[in-house]
N, C-alpha and C positions, 0 to 999 in steps of 0.2 A: 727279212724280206717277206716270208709268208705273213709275219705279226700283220705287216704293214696292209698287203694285201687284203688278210682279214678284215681289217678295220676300216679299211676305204669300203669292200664289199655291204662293211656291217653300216654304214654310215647312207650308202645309197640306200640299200634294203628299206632301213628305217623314212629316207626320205619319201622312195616312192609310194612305200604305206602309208606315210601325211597327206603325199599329194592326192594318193589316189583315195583319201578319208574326205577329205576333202571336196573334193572333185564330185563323190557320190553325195556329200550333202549339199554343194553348190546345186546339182540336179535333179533337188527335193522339189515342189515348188513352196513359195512362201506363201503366209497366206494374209492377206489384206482385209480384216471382219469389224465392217460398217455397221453401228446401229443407231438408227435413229429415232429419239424418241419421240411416238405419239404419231409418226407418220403415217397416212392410209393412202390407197393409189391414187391420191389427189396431186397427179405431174402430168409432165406433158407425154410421155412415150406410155403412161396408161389412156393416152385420148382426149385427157383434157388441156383443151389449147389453154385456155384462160390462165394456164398456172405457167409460170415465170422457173422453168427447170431446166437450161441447157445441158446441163452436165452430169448429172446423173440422166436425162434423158441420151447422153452421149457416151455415157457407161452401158444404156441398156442395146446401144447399138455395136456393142462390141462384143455382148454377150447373148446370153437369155432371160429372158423374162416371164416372169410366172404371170399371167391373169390370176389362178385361182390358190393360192398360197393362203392358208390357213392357220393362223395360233391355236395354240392348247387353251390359253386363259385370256383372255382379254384385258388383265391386268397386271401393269409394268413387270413387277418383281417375280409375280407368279408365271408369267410369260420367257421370261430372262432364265429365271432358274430351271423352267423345262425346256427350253433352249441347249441350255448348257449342261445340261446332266443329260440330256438324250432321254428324260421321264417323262411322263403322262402326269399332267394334275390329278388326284382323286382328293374323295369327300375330305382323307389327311394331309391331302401335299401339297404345296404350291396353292394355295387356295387367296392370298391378299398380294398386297403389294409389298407386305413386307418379309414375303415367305424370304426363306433362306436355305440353300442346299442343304448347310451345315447343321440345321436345325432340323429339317423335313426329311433328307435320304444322308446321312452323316457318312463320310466315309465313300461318297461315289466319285468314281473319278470321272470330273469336268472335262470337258472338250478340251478348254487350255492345257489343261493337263496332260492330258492324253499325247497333246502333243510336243510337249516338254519332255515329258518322259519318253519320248523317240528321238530327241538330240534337237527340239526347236527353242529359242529363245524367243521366250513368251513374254509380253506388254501388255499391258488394261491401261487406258487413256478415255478419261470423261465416265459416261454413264454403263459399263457392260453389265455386270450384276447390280442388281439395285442398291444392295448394300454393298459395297465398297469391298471390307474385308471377307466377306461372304468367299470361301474356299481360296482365301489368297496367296496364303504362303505355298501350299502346292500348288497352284493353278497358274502361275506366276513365278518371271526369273527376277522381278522386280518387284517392290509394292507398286499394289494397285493404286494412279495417280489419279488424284479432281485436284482442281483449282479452289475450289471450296471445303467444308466440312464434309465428314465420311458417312454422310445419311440418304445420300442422292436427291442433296436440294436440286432445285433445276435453275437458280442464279437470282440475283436480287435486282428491284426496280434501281435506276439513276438516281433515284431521289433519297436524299438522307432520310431516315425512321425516323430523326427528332426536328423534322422540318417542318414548320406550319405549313405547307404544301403537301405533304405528305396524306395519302388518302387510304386506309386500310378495310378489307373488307372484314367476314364474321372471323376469319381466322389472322387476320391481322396481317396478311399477304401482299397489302398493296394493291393499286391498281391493275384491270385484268389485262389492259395492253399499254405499250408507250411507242415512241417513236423518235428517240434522239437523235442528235445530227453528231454521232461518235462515230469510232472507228469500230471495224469488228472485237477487235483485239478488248475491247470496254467492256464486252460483254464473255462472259464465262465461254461459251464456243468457241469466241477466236482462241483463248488461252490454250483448249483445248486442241485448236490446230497446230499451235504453232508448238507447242510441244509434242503433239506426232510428226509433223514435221521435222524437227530436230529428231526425234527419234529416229525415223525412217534416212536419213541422214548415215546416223551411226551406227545403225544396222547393216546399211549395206559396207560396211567394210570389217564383218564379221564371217567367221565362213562358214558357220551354223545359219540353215535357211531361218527364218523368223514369223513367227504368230501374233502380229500387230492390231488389239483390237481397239476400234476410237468408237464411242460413243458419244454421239452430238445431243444437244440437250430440247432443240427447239427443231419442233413445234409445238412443243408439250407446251401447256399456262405454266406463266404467264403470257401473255402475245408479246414479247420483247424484244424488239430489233432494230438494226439501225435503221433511220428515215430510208436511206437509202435505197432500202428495201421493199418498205411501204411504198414510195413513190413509184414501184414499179405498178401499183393497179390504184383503182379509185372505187371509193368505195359507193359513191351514187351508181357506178354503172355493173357493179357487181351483182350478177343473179343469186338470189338466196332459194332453198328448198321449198320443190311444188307441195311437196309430201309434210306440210306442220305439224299435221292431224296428228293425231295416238293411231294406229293402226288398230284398223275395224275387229272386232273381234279382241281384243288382245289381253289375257292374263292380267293379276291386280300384279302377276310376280315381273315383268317385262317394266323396267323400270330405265331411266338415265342416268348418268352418272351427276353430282352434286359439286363437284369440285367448280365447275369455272364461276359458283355462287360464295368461293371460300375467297373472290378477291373483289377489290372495290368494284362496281360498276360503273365507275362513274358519271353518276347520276340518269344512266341510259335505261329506261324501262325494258327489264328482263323481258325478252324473246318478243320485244316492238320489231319490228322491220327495220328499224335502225342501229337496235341492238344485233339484229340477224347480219346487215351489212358491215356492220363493223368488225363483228365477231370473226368473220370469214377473210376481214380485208386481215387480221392480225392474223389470222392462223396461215393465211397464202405470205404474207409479207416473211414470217418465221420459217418456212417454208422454201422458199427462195434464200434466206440468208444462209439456210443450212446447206443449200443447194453449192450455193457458190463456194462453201468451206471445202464441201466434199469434191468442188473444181479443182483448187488449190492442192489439196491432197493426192488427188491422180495424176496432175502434171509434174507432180514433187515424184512421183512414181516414175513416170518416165524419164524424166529428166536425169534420173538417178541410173538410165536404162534395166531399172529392175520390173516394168512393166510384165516383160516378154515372161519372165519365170515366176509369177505372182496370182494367184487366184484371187478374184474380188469377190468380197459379196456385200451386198447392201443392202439391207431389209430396217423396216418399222418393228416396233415389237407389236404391234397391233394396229387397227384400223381407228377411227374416229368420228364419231359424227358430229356432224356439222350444219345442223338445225332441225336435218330431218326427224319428224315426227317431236320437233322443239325439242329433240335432246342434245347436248355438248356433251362432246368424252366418249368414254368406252362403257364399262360395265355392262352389256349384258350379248345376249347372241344369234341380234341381227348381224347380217352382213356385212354393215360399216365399222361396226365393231371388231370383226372379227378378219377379214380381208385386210390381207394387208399385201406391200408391197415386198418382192422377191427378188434379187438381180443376181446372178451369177458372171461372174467371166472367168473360163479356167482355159490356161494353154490349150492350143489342141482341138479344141470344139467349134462347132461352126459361128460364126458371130450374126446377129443381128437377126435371133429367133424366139421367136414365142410359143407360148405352151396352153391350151387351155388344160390341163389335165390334172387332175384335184392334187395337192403335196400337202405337207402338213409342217410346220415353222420344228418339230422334234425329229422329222429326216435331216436337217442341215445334220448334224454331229455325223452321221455315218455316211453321208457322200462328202464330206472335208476328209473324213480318213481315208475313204476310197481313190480319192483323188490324190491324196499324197503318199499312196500306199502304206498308211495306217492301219495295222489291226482295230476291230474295232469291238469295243467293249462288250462282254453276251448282259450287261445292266441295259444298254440301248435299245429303247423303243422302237424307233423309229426303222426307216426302211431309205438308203439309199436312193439316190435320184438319178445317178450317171446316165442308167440308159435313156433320159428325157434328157440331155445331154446332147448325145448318141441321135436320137430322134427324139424330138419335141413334138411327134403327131404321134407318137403310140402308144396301144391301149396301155391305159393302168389304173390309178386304185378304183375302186368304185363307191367308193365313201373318204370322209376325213371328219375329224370328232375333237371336239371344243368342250369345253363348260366354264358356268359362272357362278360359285359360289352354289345353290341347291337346281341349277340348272345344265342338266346334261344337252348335247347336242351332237345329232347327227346333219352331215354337209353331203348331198351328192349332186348327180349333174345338176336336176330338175328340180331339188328340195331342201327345203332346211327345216328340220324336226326337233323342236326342243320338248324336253320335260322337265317339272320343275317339280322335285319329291325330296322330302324331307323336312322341318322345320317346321312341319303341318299342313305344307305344300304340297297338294295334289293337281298340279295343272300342263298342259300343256300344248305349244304353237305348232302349226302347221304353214309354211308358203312355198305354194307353188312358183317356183322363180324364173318358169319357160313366162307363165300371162300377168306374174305379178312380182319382177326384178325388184323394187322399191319395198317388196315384204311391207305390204298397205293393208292386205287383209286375211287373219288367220282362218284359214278353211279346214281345221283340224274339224271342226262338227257338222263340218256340209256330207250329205247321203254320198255325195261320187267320189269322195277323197275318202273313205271308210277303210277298203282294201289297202291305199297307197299311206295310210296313218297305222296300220296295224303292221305293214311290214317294215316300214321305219321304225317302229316301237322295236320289235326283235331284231331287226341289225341294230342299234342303238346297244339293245342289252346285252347282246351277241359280242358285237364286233369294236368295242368302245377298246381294249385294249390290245386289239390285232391291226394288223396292217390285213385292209382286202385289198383284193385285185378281183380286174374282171375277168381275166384268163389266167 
């Protein structure tokens, strides 16, 4: 009779220690890590009506939203991997597109990581690290999925390669936009939805909370999406950039990026007014397509009622320009380039606030552990964001720091300060961004910005890999 006792005693014991293992990881939250490539605050809950974004603009009304969110690098891979390692690019890390953790910091444990290794079952869908395998087998409770090959293509035109219609630019990339009358699912993003989709599905009846990250591919070039999407604007009535000009003053080092000349034009004279409207009609139509995927995705969240225990976040890895100063893309560190777009929604916090207050794209890693009560790695740069959380109006850092390739940079309220040393590169930018937002004219050699250039020079050299504050 005691055996018997024993062993019913021993059987609950056991049970309630499942339930209650359980029960403490159903209470984690999970965490939902949005990236999309090539995005800049070009939506509508950043201000701009003209852009076609209900649902991510419906995301930021649930959350907070950063104004002034900052990258490390302004390019993809070098961007992604100090994302994700919680690093600082310097002159040897993270430096191109095709940096790679494994190659650059060997051996550091990744965000996903970090959180695998705390009991979460972790997923990569679409573009997270640029190269695919890039820290997978640890970083990941699954390989890392694309639809495509494992190089981070960003999807291929409709048109067959051995098509006499087929139009290839200098690298053989095909046309820089198209516009077919397909489904989403035709083009690489939808694939990529519909398998987070399915994913998030079978997750929720797991009882380890989950680290889901989807990476969308467009707006990055090529402009490809369906009509659908285009027909949401016209491209006659679309405003192109006041700002054409090269900015007055400006280093031979401040240059644009070259890429959207690596696909056909077809036959549109490079940076005409009609190459300007078109350009911008593809990157809003990509723009929107992606929007509406990231729709799909959140109501699959609810729907699942795993909203309520789920942290979002949905950030670009970078900013973009978009004719200003006749540049396309990223590469270097103006402000289009480097601003990018920020969303948080985590249980618990106030919803539908914003923040002007400088952060930097290398704080995501240690406010995801703060939030899920993660240790967080003493490798991590960066600097938790909760209390902007907490309060979105109080003070904090008083700088944020970027570079590109032989260009460092400092970010604060009023300034953006690069220097560009090395390579035989002695030069650099100054804008005042209270009287000159657009960064139109370097006043690094004017007599009254003397003082306010010399003290950006020593926080620049000073404080490049500290976190400041103003108190």
């Amino acid at each position: 009779m005691n055996k018997i006792v024993l062993f019913v005693s021993l059987v609950f014991f056991i049970s309630c220690s499942s339930q209650n293992e359980q029960d403490a990881n159903s209470s984690q939250p999970n965490i939902l890590f949005i990236m999309v490539d090539d995005l800049k605050t070009e939506l509508g809950c950043y201000g701009k009506a003209h852009i076609v974004s209900p649902n991510i603009d419906k995301l930021a009304e649930k959350g907070l939203l950063f104004n002034r969110a900052y990258v490390q690098n302004p390019v993809c891979g070098a961007s992604r991997a100090s994302i994700l390692s919680g690093l600082r690019p310097t002159i040897n890390r993270f430096w191109d597109y095709k940096s790679m953790i494994d190659e650059d910091a060997p051996g550091t444990t990744t965000l996903p990581q970090q959180f695998k290794e705390n009991g979460y079952y972790t997923l990569s869908n679409g573009k997270i690290f640029h190269i695919l395998d890039d820290s997978e087998e640890r970083s990941w409770s699954e390989p890392a999925w694309h639809v495509s090959d494992r190089n981070g293509r960003t999807g291929r035109t409709m048109l067959d390669e051995d098509s006499p219609n087929y139009i290839g630019g200098t690298k053989n990339r095909g046309p820089y936009y198209e516009s077919p009358e397909v489904e989403d699912s035709a083009y690489t993003d939808g694939k990529i939805l519909n398998k987070s989709i399915a994913d998030l599905k079978r997750l929720s009846e797991k009882k380890e909370p989950f680290f889901l990250a989807v990476g969308f591919l467009k707006p990055h070039l090529p402009f490809y999406a369906p009509k659908k999407y285009w027909d949401l604007y016209n491209s006659d009535s679309i405003e192109i950039a006041h700002n054409k000009e090269r900015p007055e003053n400006a280093p031979s080092s401040l240059v644009g990026s070259p890429e959207i000349r690596f696909y056909h034009g077809k036959n549109i004279e490079y940076n005409s007014e009609e190459y300007h409207k078109k350009s911008r009609h593809g990157y809003y139509a990509c723009v929107s397509f992606a929007d509406a995927l990231v729709g799909k995705l959140l109501r699959t969240l609810e729907s699942l009622s795993l909203d309520e225990n789920t942290i979002v976040v949905l950030v670009g890895d970078h900013g973009w320009h978009l004719g200003e100063h006749n540049f396309w893309g990223k590469h270097n560190t103006l402000h289009n380039a480097i601003n990018a777009p920020m969303i948080i929604k985590a249980p618990g916090f106030k919803k539908n606030t914003k923040t002007d207050a400088l952060v930097e794209f290398v704080d995501i890693y240690p406010t995801l552990c703060e939030l899920a009560g993660i240790d967080v790695p003493k490798h991590v740069q960066g600097k938790s964001f909760v209390p902007l959380l907490e309060n979105p109006t109080r003070t904090w850092k008083e700088a944020v720091f970027t570079r590109f390739e032989y260009g460092n940079a400092v970010v604060t309220d009023n300034y953006t300060y690069t220097e560009y040393s090395g390579n035989g590169l002695e030069e650099s930018i100054l804008y005042d961004l209270e009287k000159d937002a657009q960064e139109n004219i370097n006043v690094v050699d004017k007599k009254e910005y003397e003082e306010v250039a010399k003290s950006l020079k020593t926080l620049l050299k000073d404080g490049y890999s500290t976190v400041l504050l103003k108190n």
